[in-house]
N, C-alpha and C positions, 0 to 999 in steps of 0.2 A: 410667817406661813404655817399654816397648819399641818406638818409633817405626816401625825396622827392619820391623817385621810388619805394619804398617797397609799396605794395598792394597786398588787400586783400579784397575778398567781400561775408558773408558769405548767403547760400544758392542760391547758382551762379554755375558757370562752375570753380567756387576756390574753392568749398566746396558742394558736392552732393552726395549723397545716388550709389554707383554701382550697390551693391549687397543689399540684404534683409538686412544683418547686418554687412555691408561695405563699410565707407566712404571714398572718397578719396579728400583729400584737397591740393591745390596748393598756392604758396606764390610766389608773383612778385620780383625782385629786381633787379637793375641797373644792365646793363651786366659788366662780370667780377667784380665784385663789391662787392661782399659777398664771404667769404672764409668757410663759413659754417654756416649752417641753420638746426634749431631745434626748433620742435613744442611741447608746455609743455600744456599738456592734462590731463584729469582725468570726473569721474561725481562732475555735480555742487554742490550735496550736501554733497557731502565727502570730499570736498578738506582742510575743518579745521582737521577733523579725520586721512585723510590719508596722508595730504604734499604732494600730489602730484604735485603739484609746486616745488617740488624742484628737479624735476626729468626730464629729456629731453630725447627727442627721435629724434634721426638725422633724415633730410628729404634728398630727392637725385635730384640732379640736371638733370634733364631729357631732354628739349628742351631749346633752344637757338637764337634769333632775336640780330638784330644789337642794339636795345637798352636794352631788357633786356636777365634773366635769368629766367627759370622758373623750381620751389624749389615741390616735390611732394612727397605725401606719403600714404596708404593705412589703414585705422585704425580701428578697431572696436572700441564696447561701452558695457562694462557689462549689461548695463541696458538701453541702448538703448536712451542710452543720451550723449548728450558732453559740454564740455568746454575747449574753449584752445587760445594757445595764441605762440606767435613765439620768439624765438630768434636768434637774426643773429650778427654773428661777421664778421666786415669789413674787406678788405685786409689791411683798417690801423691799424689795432686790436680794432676798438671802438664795444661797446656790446651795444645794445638796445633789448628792451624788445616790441615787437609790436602787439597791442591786439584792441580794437573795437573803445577805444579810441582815440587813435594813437600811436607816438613813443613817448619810454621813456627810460631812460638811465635803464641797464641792475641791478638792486637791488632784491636780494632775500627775504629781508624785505618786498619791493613791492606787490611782486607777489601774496601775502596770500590775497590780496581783490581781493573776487570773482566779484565785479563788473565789473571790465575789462575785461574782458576775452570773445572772437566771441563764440556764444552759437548754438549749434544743438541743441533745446527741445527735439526732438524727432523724432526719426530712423521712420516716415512715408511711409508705405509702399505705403500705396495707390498714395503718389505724387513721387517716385521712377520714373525716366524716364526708360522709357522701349522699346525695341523695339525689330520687329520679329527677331528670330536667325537664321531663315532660308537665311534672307539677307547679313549676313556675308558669307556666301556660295557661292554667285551666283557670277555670270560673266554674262550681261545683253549685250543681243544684239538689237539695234534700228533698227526699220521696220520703213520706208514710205511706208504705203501701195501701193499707187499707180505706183509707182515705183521697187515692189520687184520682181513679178514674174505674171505675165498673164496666170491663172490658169485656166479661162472658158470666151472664149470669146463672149457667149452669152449675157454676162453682162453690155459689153462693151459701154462709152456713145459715142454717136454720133460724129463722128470725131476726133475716135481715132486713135492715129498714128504708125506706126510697131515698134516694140519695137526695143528701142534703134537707132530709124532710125537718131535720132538731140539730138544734145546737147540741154536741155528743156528751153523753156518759160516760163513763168507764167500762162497762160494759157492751157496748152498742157494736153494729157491727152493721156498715151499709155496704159492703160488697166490694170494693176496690180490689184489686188482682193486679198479676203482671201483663196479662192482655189489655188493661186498659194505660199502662205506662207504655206498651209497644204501639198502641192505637193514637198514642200521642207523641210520640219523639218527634214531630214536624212539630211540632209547637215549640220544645226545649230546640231543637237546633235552630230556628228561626227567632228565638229568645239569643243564641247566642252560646248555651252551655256547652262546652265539651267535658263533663262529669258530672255524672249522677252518683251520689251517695245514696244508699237505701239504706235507710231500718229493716231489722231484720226481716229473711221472709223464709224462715227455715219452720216446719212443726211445730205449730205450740199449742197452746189450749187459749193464750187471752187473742184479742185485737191488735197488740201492741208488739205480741212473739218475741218479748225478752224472757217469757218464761219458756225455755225451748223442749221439746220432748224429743226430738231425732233431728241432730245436724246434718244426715245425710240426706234431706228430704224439703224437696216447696213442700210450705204448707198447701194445703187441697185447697184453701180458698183463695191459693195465690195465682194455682197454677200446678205445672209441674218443668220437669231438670229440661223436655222440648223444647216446650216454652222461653226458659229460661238462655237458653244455651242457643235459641235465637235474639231475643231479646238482644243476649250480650253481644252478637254478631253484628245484628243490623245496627248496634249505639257504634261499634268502631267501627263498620263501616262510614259512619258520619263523623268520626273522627272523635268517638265522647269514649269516654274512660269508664269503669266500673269501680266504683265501691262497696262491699258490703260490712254489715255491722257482725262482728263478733261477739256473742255472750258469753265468754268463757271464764267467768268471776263466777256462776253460780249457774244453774239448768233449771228446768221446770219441775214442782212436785208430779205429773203425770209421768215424767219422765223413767225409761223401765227399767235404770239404774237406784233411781231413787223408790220406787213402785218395790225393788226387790229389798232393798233396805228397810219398806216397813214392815213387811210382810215375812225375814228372817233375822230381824237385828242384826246383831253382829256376829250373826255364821254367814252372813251375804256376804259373796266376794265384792262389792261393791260395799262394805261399810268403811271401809278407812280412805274410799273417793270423796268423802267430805270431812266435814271439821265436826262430831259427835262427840258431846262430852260424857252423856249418858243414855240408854234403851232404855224405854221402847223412844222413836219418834216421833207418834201420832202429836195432836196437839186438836185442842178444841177451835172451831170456826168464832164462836161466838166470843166477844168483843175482843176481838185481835190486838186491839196495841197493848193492851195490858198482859194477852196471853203471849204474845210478844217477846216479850221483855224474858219472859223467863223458857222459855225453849231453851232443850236439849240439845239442841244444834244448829251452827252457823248458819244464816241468811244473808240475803242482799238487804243490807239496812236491816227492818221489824217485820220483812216480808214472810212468810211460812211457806210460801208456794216458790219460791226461791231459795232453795240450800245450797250456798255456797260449797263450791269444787275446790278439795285439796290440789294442788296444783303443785304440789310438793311429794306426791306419789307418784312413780314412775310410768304406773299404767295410766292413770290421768295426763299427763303428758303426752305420753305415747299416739291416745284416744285423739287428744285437743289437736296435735301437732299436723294428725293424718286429716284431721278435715281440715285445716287449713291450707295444707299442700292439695288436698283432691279437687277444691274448686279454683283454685287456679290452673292445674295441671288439666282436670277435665272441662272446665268451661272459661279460662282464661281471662280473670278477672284479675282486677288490677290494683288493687288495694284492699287493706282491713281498715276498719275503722274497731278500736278494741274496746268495748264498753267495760264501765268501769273501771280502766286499765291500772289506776295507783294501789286498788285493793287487792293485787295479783303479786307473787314474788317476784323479784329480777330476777334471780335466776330460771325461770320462765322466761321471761321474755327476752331472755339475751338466745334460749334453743330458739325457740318462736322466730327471731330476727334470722339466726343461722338457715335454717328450714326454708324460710318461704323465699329467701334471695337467693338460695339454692336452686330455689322451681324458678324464679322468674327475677332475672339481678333488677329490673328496675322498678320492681314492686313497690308501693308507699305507704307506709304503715303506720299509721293516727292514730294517737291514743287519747280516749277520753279523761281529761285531766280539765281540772277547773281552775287547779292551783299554778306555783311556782315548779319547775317539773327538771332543772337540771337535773337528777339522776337519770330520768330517764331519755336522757338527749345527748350521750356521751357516743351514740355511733354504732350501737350495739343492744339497741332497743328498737327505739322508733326513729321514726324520720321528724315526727312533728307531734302538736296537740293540738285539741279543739282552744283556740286561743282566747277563751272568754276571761281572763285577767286581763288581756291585751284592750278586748274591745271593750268590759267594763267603764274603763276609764272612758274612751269615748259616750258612751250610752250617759254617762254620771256627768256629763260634760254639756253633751245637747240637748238630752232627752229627760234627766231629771234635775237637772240645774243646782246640784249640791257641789260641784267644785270650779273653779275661775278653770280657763283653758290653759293659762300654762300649769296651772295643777295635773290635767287632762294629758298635757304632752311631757311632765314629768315620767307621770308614770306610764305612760308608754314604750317613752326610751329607757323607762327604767326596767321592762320587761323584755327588748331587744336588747339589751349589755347584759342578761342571765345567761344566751345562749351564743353560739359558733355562727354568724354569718348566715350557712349553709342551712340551718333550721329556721330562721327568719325569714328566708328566700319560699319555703315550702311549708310555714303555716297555715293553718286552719285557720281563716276569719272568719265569723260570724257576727249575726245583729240576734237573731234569733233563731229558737230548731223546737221541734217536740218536747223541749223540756222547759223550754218559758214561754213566756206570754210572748206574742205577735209583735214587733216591732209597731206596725200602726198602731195597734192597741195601746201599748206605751206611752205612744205619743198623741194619745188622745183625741185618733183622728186626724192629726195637722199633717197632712202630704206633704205640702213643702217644707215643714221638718223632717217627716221620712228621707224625700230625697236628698237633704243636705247632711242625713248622716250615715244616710247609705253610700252615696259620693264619697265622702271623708273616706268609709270604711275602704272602699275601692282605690283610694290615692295612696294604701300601703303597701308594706310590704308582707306578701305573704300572698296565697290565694284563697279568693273571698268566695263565701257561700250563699247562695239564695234559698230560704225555704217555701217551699211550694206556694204558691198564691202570693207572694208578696208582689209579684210584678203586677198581680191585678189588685192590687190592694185589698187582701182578705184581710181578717180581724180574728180577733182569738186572744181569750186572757189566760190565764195559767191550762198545764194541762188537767182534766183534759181537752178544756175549750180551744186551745192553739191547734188542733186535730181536728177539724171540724173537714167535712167534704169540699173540695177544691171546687171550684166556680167555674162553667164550661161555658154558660150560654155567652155569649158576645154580649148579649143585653143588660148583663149583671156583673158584666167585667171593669174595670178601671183602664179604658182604650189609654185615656193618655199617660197611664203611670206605666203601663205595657211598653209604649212609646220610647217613656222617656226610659226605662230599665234596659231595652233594647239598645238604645245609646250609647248608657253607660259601659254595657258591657262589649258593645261592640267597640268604642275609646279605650278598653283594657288590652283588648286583644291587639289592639293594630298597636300597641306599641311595649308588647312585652316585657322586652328586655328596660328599658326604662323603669318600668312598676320592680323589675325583681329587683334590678344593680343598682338603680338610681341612688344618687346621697340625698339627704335628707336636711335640708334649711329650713329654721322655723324663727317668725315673728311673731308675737301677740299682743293684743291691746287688752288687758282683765278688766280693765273700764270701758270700754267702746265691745267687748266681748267678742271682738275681731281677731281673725287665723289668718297669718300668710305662711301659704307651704312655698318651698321650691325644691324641684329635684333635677338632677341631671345626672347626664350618661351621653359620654362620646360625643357628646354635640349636641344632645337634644337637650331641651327645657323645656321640664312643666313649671309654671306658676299656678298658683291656685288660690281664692282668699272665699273666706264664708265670714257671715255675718251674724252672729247669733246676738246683736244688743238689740236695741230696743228703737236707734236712733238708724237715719238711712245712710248708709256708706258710699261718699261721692266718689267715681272712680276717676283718678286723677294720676293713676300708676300703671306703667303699662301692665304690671299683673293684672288688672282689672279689667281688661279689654274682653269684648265678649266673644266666647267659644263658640263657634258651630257646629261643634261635636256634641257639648254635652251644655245644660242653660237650665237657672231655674223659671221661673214659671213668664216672670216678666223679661223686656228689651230694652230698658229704657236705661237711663245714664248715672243712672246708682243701683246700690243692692241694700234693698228691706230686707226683713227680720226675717231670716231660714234662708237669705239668698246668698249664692254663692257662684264664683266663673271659674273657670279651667280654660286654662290655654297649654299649647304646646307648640312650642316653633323647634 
C-alpha cells in the first residue's frame, strides 16, 4: 500500500462542521489503493472509560481522480467534541492505523493513547461555513447591459449605432439600458431564471463600465437609482434575485479621485489610494503596450485607464466598504459578484465579508477567480467563485476533445475535494460570459453538442449560468465579439433551442434539492466516449448517460430510457453522437 498518499488535514475541506451538530470528514488514499477504510472516533475524554478505540465505523468511497481516492463520512459528537483517527487496509492486506502523527502499523494496544488522534475541540458554530440557501435554487442569467435590450432611447450616448447593425468593437455603443432589461423580465421569467447577474452599470467612460468614474451612480446611458430600485423590485416580485458586479481592484482614469492625482501629484489627498511608485502619472496614449510596461503606477493588467486601488489604506476601505453596504441597504440587492477578486488583499475581503452580512445575513458573494481559490473559501471571504476550473474540464472534454472523459471527471472531482460541501452546493457554473467566446461559437455551430454540454453543465452541483442569447443560440467569438446585441425578433431567434433551454431549466428547478445534495456515481467508457451519471437524494434518482463517440449507443439499461422532461434532438431506440437521456424516478 502506498502510505505516501494517505491524507488528511484536520479543520480543512477533510474535516468541517456542515451542519450545527454535523461533521463530515474526508480521508485521501492512493487510487485503487485501499480496499477499505474506517474512521475510529469517540470524545477525548472518555476514550479510557469507553474503548472507543476499539470500535470502527466504515467510511464510503464517494469521488474518484487519476491518482487518488477519496474515503468520506458524516458524524456527529455527544458533546460536541471529537477525536479520531483512521484505519485503512490495502489491496495487499497491510493494516495501518493513520492519525495526526502519521502512519503506523495497525495495533489495538496502540490505539488507547489519546495523543494521536486529529482533534475537533469543539463543534463551533460561529466558524461553521455558511451560505445563503436561496442560491442552491437559482439558475442565474448574465446581462451586459449595454448590449441587452434598448429600452429608452433618450439615454442614448452619442454615436450610438442601430441595434445589432455590426458585429461590436470595443468601442461601439448601441444603446441597451436598464429600461430595456425591465421591458424584458417576461422573457427571463418564462425562460425560467430566478437571478440576474449584471456587469457593471455604475458611471464610467467605456461600454463595458469596468473602468468606473462614481460608484454612487447609473451610468446615464443606463438609466438612473428610479429605474434601478424598480427594476430591482418588480425581478423579486417574480421571485428573481439581484446581482451586481463590483470593480474595486482598480476605478476608471476619468475618475475625480484619479483626475486629482494627475493634476496635484502627491500633495492629492488621493495619492496613496493607489499603488504610485513615482510622479507625475500622466503617460502617453500612443502605442500602449509598450508604454504600458513601464508606468509609474499600478493598473489592471497593462491597462492605463485603470489604476489599481490600494486597498490597503484605510480610507479606500472605508470609501469601497460604504458602497457596498449602500446598494443593498438602499435598493436591496442580493449579491456582489467581485471582479478581479484574487488581485485584492484578504484582509479586505475578510471587512468586506463582515460589512455586507451585516446589512443583509444571506447575502452571496462571488468572487471572480479562474484559479484554485481555497484561501478564499475559508467562510470569511466569499461564499463561492465563477467556477471556470470546474467547467474547463468539461468544455476540454465535449467541446475541444483533448482529454478522454474520465480525464474530464478527474478533474472535476478533483476541484469539489479543494473545498467544504457548503461552497460546492453554491458555485458559479458557467459555459460561457463576456469574457470568452460563445459556447455555440466554440462548438462550431453543433446545437446538439451545445445542448449536451449545457445539460452536463446543469446535472452538477453548484448553480449554473446562462449568458444572454444562448437560449436562442447567439454566436460570438472572443471579446469583444461574445458582446454583440441580443436577438429580439422571433424570426431570428433559435425557437427550438429556446424550447429546449426552457426545459432544461424548468427539470433544475422542480427538483432542487436533488441537483444541490445528491451523491454523485460515475461510469465511463474512453473508448465508446460514453458518461453514466447517477445521483440520488432521499429517494429520488437521476440517471443520466451522453454519448460523445462516434458509434450509436443501443439503449439497453434502464438509465437510457427516455426523459420527457429534457431529450436530445431525436426518439428513437439509441443515442448518436452529442445524444444524451436524463431520467429521474
Amino acid at each position: 500500500m502506498l502510505t505516501a498518499a494517505i491524507y488528511h488535514r484536520p479543520e480543512s475541506e477533510y474535516a468541517f462542521l456542515y451542519k450545527q451538530d454535523k461533521m463530515r470528514i474526508r480521508l485521501r488514499t492512493a487510487r485503487s489503493d485501499a480496499r477499505h477504510v474506517a474512521i475510529i472516533m469517540g470524545d477525548p475524554y472518555l476514550i479510557g472509560q469507553e474503548k472507543w478505540y476499539l470500535e470502527r465505523t466504515d467510511m464510503t468511497k464517494t469521488l474518484t481522480t487519476d491518482l487518488h481516492d477519496y474515503w468520506e463520512i458524516e458524524t456527529g459528537a455527544p458533546f460536541a467534541r471529537l477525536q479520531y483517527g483512521f484505519y485503512v487496509e490495502g489491496m495487499d492486506g497491510q493494516q495501518v492505523f493513520f492519525n495526526d502523527q502519521g502512519v503506523f502499523p495497525y495495533d489495538e494496544s496502540f490505539l488507547a493513547s489519546a495523543k494521536f488522534y486529529f482533534k475537533m475541540p469543539y463543534f463551533q458554530e460561529i466558524d461553521r461555513f455558511k451560505a445563503p440557501e436561496w442560491v442552491k435554487e437559482t439558475v442565474w442569467y448574465q446581462i451586459f447591459p449595454e448590449r441587452f435590450a434598448n429600452g429608452d432611447t433618450t439615454n442614448d450616448p452619442k454615436g450610438t449605432l442601430p441595434w445589432g447593425s455590426k458585429d461590436p468593437d470595443r468601442e461601439d455603443f448601441f444603446g441597451g439600458d436598464l429600461q430595456g432589461v425591465y421591458d424584458h423580465l417576461d422573457h427571463l421569467e418564462a425562460l425560467g431564471i430566478n437571478g440576474i447577474y449584471f456587469c457593471p452599470i455604475f458611471k464610467a467612460t467605456s461600454n463595458h463600465k469596468y473602468d468606473t468614474i462614481d460608484y454612487y451612480e447609473i451610468d446615464p446611458a443606463f438609466g438612473d437609482k428610479a429605474l434601478f430600485k424598480k427594476l430591482v423590485d418588480e425581478a423579486h416580485r417574480r421571485g428573481m434575485r439581484i446581482m451586481l458586479d463590483a470593480v474595486f481592484n482598480h476605478i476608471g482614469d476619468d475618475s475625480p479621485q484619479w483626475q486629482d492625482v494627475i493634476e496635484k501629484g502627491a500633495d492629492s489627498p488621493y495619492a496613496d489610494w493607489f499603488h504610485i511608485h513615482s510622479f507625475p502619472v500622466s503617460y502617453e496614449m500612443t502605442n500602449i503596450p509598450e508604454t504600458a510596461r513601464d508606468l509609474t503606477f499600478d493598473t489592471f493588467a497593462f491597462t492605463p485607464h485603470m489604476p489599481k486601488l490600494n486597498t490597503a489604506n484605510p480610507e479606500v476601505q472605508k470609501y469601497l466598504l460604504d458602497i457596498a453596504t449602500y446598494w443593498i441597504r438602499e435598493f436591496g440587492i442580493d449579491a456582489w459578484r467581485l471582479d478581479v477578486a484574487n488581485e485584492i488583499d484578504h484582509h479586505f475581503w475578510k471587512l468586506f465579508h463582515e460589512k455586507v452580512l451585516a446589512e443583509k445575513e444571506d447575502f452571496y458573494i462571488l468572487g471572480e477567480i479562474w484559479h484554485s481559490s481555497q484561501r478564499w473559501l475559508q467562510g470569511d471571504e466569499f461564499h463561492a467563485v465563477m467556477n471556470y476550473a470546474f467547467t474547463d474540464n468539461i468544455k476540454e472534454f465535449f467541446v475541444e476533445k483533448s482529454i478522454l472523459p474520465s480525464k474530464m471527471i478527474s478533474g472535476m472531482n478533483e476541484q469539489q475535494m479543494l473545498y467544504v460541501d457548503q461552497v460546492n452546493e453554491v458555485t458559479f457554473n458557467l459555459l460561457d460570459s463576456h469574457d470568452t467566446a460563445r459556447i455555440l461559437t466554440v462548438c462550431d455551430g453543433n446545437k446538439e453538442l451545445v445542448k449536451a454540454v449545457m445539460s452536463f453543465m446543469f446535472l452538477q452541483k453548484g448553480a449554473p449560468c446562462v449568458y444572454y442569447g444562448t437560449e436562442v443560440s447567439m454566436t460570438g467569438g472572443e471579446d469583444p465579439d461574445c458582446r454583440k446585441c441580443m436577438v429580439w425578433d422571433p424570426q431570428d431567434q433559435d425557437q427550438k433551442m429556446l424550447a429546449f433551454m426552457k426545459a432544461l431549466i424548468g427539470l433544475r428547478k422542480a427538483h432542487t434539492d436533488l441537483f444541490a445534495y445528491g451523491s454523485m456515481e460515475w461510469q465511463v467508457d474512453d473508448q465508446q466516449q460514453v458518461i453514466w451519471l447517477k445521483r440520488t437524494y432521499q429517494g429520488q434518482i437521476l440517471q443520466a448517460v451522453f454519448n460523445e463517440g462516434t458509434q450509436d449507443l443501443q439503449l439497453t439499461h434502464k438509465t437510457a430510457q427516455l426523459s420527457q422532461q429534457v431529450r436530445s434532438a431525436d426518439e428513437k431506440d439509441f443515442i448518436g453522437q452529442h445524444g444524451f437521456r436524463i431520467v429521474i424516478e
